[in-house]
N, C-alpha and C positions, 0 to 999 in steps of 0.2 A: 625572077619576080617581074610582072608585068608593070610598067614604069607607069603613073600616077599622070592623067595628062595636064595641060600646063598649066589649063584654071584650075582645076581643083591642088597642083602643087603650090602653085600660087597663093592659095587661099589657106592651105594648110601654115604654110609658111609665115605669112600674118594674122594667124593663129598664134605660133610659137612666139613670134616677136613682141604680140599681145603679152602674152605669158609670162616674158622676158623683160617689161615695161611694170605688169604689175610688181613683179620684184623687188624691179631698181624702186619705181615707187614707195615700196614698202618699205624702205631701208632707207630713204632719201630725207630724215629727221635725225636730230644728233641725238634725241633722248633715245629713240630704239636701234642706235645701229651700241648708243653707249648699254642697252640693255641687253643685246646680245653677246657683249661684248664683257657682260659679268655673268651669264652665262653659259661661255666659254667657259668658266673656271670650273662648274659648280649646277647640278639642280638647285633651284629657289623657289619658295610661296612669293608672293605679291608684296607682304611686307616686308620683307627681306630685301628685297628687290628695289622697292622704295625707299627703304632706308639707305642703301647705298649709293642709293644714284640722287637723295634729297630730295624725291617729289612726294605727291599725294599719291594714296593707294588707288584713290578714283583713278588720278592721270597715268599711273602705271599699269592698272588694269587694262584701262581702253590701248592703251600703247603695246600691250601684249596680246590682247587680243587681232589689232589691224597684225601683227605679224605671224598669230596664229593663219587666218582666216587664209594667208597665202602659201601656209606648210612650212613657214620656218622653223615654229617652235610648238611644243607637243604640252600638252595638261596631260595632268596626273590626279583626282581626288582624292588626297589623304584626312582621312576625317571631316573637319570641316574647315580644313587649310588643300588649297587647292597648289600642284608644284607645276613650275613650268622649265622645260628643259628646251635646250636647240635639238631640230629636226634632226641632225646629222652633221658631219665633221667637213664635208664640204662646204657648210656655212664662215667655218673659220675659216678657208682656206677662202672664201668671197671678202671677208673684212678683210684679209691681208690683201688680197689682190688692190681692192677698192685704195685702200692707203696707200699702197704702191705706186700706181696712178696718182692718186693725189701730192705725193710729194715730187713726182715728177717731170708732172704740169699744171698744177695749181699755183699762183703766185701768192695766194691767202697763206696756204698749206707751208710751203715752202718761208714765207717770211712767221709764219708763228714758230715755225723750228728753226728757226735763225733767232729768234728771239727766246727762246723757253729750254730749247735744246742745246746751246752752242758750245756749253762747256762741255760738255758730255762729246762731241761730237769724236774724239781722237781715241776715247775710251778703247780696250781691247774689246773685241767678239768673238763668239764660236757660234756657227750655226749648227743645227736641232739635229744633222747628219752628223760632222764633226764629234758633237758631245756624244752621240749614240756610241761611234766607233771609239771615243777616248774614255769612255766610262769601261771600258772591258779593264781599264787597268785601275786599279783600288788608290793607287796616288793621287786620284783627282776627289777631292771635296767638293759636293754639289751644293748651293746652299738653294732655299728658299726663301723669300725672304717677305711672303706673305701672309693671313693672317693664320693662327692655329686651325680656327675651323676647317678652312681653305684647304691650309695643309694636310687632315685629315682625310677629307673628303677625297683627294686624289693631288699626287706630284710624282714628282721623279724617283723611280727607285732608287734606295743609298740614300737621297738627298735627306738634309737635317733641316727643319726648322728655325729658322731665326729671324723672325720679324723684323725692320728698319728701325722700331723704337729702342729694341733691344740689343738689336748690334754693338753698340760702342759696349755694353757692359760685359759682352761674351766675349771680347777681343782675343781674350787671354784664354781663351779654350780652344781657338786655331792655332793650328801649325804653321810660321811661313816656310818649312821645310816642302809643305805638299800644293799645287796649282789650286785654285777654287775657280769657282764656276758661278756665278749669283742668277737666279730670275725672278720674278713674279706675274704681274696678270697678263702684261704685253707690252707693245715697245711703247708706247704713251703714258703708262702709270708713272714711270721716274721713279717706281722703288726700286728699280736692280742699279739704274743710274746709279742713285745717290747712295746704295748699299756698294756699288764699287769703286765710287768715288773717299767712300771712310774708311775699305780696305786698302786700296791704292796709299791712299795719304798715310797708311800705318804700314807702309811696306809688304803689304803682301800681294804676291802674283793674282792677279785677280782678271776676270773677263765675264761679261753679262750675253744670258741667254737669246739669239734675236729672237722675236718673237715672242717671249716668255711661255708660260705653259701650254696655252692652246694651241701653238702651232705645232709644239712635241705630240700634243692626241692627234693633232689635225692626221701626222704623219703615222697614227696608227702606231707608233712605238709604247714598248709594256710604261702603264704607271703603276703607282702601290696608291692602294683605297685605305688600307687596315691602319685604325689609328693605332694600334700596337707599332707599326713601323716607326712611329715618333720616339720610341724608348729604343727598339732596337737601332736603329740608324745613330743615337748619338756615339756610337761604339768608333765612328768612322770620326769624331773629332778630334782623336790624340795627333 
């Protein structure tokens, strides 16, 4: 291939880094990196979307649109409820990277997880490889510990169901004879935290997913869609 000479590499090149800037800009607001970052989980319409993240449909719309406009996130028109999904699974793998970094040299970042996260800090973990190869064996109990919908929508195969409001009342439907496993939306929501922090303090083996579920899709690994999975999986409670 005949090499590109050095002004027009040049110029291609601050081309890309253009390309490369509108990105980071597009993500560079905490309401849409947190809008991506619900769906991760899940396609959503707009009011969905807003209901969870507590703004207006207006400010969610325009917020989903600046990150349409740069190919992050795709529409879909269903009826007369429009859905908005992420571009691709490389996007998870961008919000991880991005937190990454920030806990590593941000001193904002680092003292709010010093302050919000510290008890949590000693917790056990398994990372999304780990659970892949320890899930071939049936002793491990996955749990989920987000919402039904959620769950339906797509999680862990095997994994069961159990919401954080509802944990302490199902206590008595786990085994401490078998390891558990807890996640839900990602490592900032604090529900796998505080789901392994109410198994730990009831004696059972317990350890939280990093990354919770998006980074399991990120990694291309099988999920279960079928809300039928919710009845068969609780078979893996006894």
């Amino acid at each position: 291939m005949t090499p590109l000479p050095s002004g027009s590499s040049k110029a291609a090149k601050r081309k890309l880094f253009g390309a490369f800037a509108g990105i980071t800009k597009s993500v560079g607001h905490p309401t849409r990196i947190e809008l991506l970052e619900q769906l991760a989980q899940r396609p959503q319409n707009v009011e969905t979307l807003a209901k969870s993240c507590g703004l207006s449909v207006v400010m969610t719309s325009r917020q989903l649109q600046i990150l349409k406009k740069v190919g992050l996130v795709t529409s879909e028109r269903l009826g007369k409820q429009i859905r908005y999904d992420l571009a691709g699974h490389a996007i998870v793998d961008m919000l991880a990277a991005i937190s990454a970094v920030a806990e590593q040299f941000s001193a904002e970042a680092q003292m709010t997880l010093a302050d919000h996260f510290h008890e949590y800090r000693n917790f056990a973990s398994i990372s999304r490889r780990d659970l892949k190869r320890e899930l071939q064996s049936k002793n491990l109990i996955v749990i989920d510990v987000r919402t039904p919908d959620e769950f339906a929508a797509c999680h862990i195969p095997g994994a069961i169901n159990i919401p954080l409001e509802q944990m302490r009342r199902q206590l008595h439907l786990l085994s401490r004879e078998r390891p558990i496993v807890a996640y839900c939306r990602s490592t900032y929501w604090g529900l796998s935290y505080k789901a392994t922090k109410l198994l730990r303090d009831n004696q059972f083996e317990v350890r939280r997913l990093l990354g919770g579920l998006p980074t399991w899709k990120a990694a291309r690994y099988p999920v279960a869609t079928s809300i039928e999975a919710i009845a068969a999986s609780t078979s893996t409670r006894g």
